[in-house]
C-alpha positions, 0 to 999 in steps of 0.5 A, a space after each residue: 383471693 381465695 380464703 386459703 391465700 388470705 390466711 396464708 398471708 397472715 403471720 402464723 398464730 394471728 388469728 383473723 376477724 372471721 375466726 372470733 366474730 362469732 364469738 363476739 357476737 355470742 358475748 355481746 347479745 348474752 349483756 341485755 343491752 335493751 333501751 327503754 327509752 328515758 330510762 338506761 337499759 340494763 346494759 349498755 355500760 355493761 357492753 362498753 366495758 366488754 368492748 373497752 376490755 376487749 380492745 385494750 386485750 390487743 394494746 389498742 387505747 380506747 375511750 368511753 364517753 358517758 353522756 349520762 349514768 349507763 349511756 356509755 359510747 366507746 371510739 378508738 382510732 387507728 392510725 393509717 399510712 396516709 395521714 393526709 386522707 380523710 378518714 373513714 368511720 366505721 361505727 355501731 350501736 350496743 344498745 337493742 330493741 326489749 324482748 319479751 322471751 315468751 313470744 321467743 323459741 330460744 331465751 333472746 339473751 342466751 346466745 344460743 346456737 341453733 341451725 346454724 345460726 346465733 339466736 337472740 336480741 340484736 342478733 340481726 339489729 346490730 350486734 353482727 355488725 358490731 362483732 364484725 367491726 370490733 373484730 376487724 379492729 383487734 385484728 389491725 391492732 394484733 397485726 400492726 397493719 395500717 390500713 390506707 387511711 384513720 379508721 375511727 371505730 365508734 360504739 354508740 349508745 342509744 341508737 334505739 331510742 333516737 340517739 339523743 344519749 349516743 350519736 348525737 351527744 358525741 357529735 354535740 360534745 366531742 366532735 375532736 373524735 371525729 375529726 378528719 373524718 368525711 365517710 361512714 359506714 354503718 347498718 341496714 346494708 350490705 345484706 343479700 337477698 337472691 332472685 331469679 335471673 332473666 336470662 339464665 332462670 338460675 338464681 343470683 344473689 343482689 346485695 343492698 347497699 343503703 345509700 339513703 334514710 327517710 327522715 325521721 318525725 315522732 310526733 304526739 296528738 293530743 286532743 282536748 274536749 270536755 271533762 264529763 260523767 260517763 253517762 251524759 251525752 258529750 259532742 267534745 268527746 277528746 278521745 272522739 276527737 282524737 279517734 278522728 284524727 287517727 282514722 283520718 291520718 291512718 286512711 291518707 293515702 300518701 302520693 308515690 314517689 321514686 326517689 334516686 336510690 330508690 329508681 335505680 333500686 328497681 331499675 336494677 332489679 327490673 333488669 336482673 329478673 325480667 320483670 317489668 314495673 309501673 310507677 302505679 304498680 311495682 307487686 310483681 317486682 317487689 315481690 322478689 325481695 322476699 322479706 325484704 320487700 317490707 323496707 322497700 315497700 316503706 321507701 316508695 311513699 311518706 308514711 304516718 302509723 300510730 303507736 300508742 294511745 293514752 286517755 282517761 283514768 276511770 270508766 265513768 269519766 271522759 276524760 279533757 285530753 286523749 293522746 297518741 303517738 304517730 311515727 312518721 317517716 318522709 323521703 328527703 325533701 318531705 319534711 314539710 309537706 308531711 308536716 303540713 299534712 298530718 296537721 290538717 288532717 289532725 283537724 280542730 281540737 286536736 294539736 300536733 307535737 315534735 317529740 323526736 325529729 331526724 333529717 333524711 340522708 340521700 347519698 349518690 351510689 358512686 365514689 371511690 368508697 363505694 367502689 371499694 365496698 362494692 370490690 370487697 362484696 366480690 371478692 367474696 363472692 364473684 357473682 354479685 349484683 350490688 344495688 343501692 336502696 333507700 332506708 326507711 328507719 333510721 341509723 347514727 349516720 344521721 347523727 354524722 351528717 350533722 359534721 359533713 359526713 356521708 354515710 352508708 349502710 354496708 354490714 355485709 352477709 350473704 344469706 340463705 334464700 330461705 332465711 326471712 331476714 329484714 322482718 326480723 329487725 326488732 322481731 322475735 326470734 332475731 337469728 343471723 347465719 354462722 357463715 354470714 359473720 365469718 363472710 361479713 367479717 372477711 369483707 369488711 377486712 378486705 373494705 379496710 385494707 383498700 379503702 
């Protein structure tokens, strides 16, 4: 269906998800949402309100949940012609990554329009995706139309920080908001990037639709050795000891291995461009993702990177303890070889703490819903070639499958070639394509009403 038959279906003066979305997301990236962490951000209360508000415009009757002062997550269901289906969720997260508008072109909380684009914070990380959502939302409401099954629309907080305040409180404390649910859709998905195709050496356009995440483990090392004067020789050096660690862990070299999403990943774009691969060396093939490659690239092996290192407190003192913080990410069935790994490399003196643990999610790239998101990505455009991929952060739907449900990520943008995008999830500079969230925002219509 053309975008002029769309419209014409449409009662007179309804406006359409893709004529708003842009402001949308213009309004929600000017309310700092930034997550420090421990502490609230500036604004996630503030983005629940304008959601709240935003909802309650169009005689829809969300609720907030506040897991704590500032955490605030909104849901509102809407209610489906088949009472019997299961029913799918669609969710985001308000919450942003700070920035430091130094290192910025634009102020990353000014919204502002540039090239054809929306620029700042969240811009890519999550706020196009949750204009989309709310959009779509205002538009059944403003219709009356009743998609085929519930829709539970979810606005989380916290995502940034782990989720302890957003996804995973709703899921601990209310569940009954999710009830019937066994589906989600949320972030990192949907998005385009284009490569050369074998046959005819004209460019195509293959869209990513995630169907896995690498698990998630923050850990802490934390040496000990002995407290002295700066100027005496000392063997139990701790921040010796814990710069051994990291080397060691730093120059692991972590064994390959595909896993399902991601070998019909490359199968897939081994077949669209010509270009052969190896298990041992996949450069040539991968090269063709573009920025994208970097997300890839994370999924092909466990991985371990340092963060932050904390010691001493004056510069004649060594100090008794040294710390520092390892992001780890495994594919799923990982966890503990990865553990055991990172353990032995930490060595003597050194001991390995669980600050923050998240499960992996593997999902197969078939069923009837992502047929559906797969037929929503063509209509729009004919020529698509949809693969699955694996993830290798993490989304609220880890939080979901803690209830049964399977999740996906499909926040749909067809993207210009020459657009940088993935590098840009907590980069500088976060700008997404005015054309790409009025394009999201007609695919997820058309995903909702046939879902």
């Amino acid at each position: 269906m053309s975008d002029t038959a769309q419209e014409a279906d449409r009662p007179t003066g309804v406006t359409g998800p893709e004529d708003e979305v842009v402001g949308i997301c213009r309004d929600l990236i000017r309310i700092d949402t930034s997550n420090y962490g421990a502490d609230p951000g500036p604004g996630e209360a503030e983005a629940a309100a304008y959601i709240m508000d935003r909802l309650r415009e169009v005689g829809l009757d969300p609720t907030c949940y506040e897991s704590e002062p500032g955490r605030v997550t909104v849901a509102v269901r809407i209610a489906g012609s088949d009472p019997d289906r299961p029913a799918l969720c669609l969710h985001g997260h308000t919450d942003v990554v700070p920035a430091d508008g130094n290192d910025w072109q634009v102020d990353p909380f000014a919204a502002e329009v540039r090239d054809g684009c929306v620029w700042g914070r969240g811009a890519v990380d999550m706020k196009d995706m949750v204009a989309m959502i709310l959009a779509n939302a205002r538009h059944l409401a403003r219709t009356g139309e009743r998609p085929p099954r519930d829709i539970v629309f979810v606005f989380f907080a916290d995502e940034e920080a782990g989720g302890d305040h957003g996804s995973h409180f709703m899921v601990s404390e209310h569940p009954e908001v999710f009830e019937g649910v066994t589906e989600a859709i949320s972030e990192v998905g949907g998005f385009s990037v284009t490569v050369p195709e074998a046959d005819s050496g004209e460019e195509r356009r293959v869209y990513l639709l995630q169907t896995a995440e690498k698990g998630i483990a923050w850990l802490v090392l934390r040496a000990t050795g002995r407290a002295g004067h700066g100027s005496v020789p000392n063997g139990e050096n701790a921040i010796a000891r814990l710069a051994g660690a990291i080397t060691r862990i730093s120059d692991h070299e972590w064994p390959r291995e595909y896993v399902a999403s991601v070998r019909a990943l490359l199968d897939g774009l081994a077949t669209v461009t010509g270009t052969a691969y190896e298990d041992a060396d996949a450069e040539a093939l991968l090269a063709h993702l573009g920025g994208a490659q970097g997300f890839v690239r994370g999924t092909l092996q466990d991985t371990a990177n340092v963060t932050m290192a904390r010691a001493g407190y004056k510069h004649n003192v060594i100090p008794q303890t040294a710390t520092a913080a390892l992001d780890c990410r495994f594919l799923p069935g990982h966890e503990e070889d990865l553990m055991a790994t990172i353990r032995e490399l930490a060595g003597d003196h050194v001991e390995v703490e669980v600050d923050h643990r998240d499960i992996s999610l593997d999902t197969p790239f078939e069923g009837p819903l992502v047929e559906a998101m797969i037929a929503a990505l063509r209509t729009e455009d004919p020529e698509a070639v949809v693969l699955p991929y694996c993830l290798s952060g993490g989304t609220d739907n880890k939080a979901l499958s803690r209830l049964g449900i399977t999740g996906y990520g499909f926040a749909p943008l067809r993207l210009p070639k020459d657009l940088d995008f993935a590098p840009m999830f907590h980069g500088i500079d976060e700008r997404v394509p005015l054309e790409a969230l009025t394009f999201g925002a007609r695919v997820l219509q058309r995903l909702i009403a046939t879902c």
